[in-house]
C-alpha positions in Angstrom: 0.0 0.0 0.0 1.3 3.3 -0.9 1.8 6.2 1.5 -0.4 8.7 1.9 -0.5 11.8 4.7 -1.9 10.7 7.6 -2.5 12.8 10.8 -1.6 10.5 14.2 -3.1 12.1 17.7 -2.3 11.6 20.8 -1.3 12.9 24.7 0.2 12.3 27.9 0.2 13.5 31.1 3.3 15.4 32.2 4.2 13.7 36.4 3.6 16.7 39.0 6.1 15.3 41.4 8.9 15.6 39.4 11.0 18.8 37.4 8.1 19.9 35.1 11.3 20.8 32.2 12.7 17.2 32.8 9.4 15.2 33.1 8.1 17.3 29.8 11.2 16.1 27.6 10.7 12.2 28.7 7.3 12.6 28.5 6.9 13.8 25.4 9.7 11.8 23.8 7.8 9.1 25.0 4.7 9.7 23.6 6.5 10.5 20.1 8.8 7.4 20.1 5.5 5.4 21.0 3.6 7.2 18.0 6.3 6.4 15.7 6.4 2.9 16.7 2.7 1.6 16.6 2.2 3.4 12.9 5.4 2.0 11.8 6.9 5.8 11.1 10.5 7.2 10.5 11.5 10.6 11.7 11.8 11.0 8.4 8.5 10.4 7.6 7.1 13.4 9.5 6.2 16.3 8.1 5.5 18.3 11.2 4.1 18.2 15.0 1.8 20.4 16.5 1.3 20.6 20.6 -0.7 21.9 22.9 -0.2 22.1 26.6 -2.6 23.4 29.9 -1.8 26.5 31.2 -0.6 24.9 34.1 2.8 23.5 32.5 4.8 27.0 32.4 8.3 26.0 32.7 9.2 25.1 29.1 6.9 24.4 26.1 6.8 21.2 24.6 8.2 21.8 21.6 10.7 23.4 23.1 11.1 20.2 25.1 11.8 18.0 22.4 14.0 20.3 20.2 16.4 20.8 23.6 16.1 16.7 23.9 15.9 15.0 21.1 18.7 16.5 18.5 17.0 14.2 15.4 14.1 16.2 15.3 16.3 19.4 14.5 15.4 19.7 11.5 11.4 19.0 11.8 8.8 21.6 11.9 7.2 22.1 15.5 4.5 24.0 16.6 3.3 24.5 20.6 0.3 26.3 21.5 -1.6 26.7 24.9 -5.1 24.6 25.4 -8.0 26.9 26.0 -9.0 26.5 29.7 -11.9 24.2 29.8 -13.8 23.6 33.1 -13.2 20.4 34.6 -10.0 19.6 31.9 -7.1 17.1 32.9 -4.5 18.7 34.3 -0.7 18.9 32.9 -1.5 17.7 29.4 0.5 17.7 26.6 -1.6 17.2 23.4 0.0 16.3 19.7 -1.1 16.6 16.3 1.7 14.5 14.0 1.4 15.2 10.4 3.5 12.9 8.0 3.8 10.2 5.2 2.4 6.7 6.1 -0.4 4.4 6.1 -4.2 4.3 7.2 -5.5 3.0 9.4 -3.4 5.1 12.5 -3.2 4.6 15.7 -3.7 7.1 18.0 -1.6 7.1 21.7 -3.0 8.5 25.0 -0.6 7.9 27.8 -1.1 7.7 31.5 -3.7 9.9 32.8 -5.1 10.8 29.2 -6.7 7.4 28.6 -9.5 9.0 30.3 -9.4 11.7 27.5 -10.0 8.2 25.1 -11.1 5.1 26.4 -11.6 3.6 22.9 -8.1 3.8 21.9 -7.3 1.1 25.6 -4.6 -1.6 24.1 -6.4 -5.1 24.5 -3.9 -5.5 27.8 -5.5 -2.7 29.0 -2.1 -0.4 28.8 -3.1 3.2 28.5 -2.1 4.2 24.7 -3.6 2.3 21.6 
């Protein structure tokens, strides 16, 4: 099957008891390495990531957080914008948007706390994620 653009979703909840900076980077390399992984995607393949994060995360951005990181996305577009503030939201979410060449179907990842945000995307282990 030929590629196509796809558009992969996905989020994760950033650990409060740790160094927000420190815990965004894992976090969200995590989530991304996980993404690439499960839709069978090279760095390469991406075309660019878009964030968002609550307003609650104010130490560092997370595309900030993986640029300072991660040195092989240097030369991928990101994006990071702050979540509207929604009454009764999760807490210290980071929210992604990858855009990028590969094959339907995708697989969306929600890590940790943000399986709430998705309970249909529950691996069949019952692993938060897809």
């Amino acid at each position: 099957m030929e590629k196509t653009i796809i558009a992969v979703r996905g989020a994760v909840s950033i650990d409060e008891s740790r160094d927000e900076s420190q815990a965004m980077a894992e976090a969200v390399g995590q989530l991304l390495e996980k993404i690439l992984s499960l839709n069978n995607l090279d760095i390469e393949d991406i075309i660019s990531i878009q964030f968002t994060q609550t307003a609650d995360l104010k130490q560092k951005n997370a595309a900030s957080a993986l640029r300072e990181s991660r040195s092989d996305y240097n030369s991928t577009p990101l994006f990071c914008a702050q979540e509207p503030a929604i009454e009764g939201m999760l807490p210290r979410i980071v929210r992604v948007m990858l855009t990028g060449w590969g094959r339907k179907p995708v697989k969306p990842v929600y890590l940790g706390e943000t399986s709430r945000l998705r309970p249909d995307c529950k691996s069949p282990d019952g692993e938060s994620g897809y």
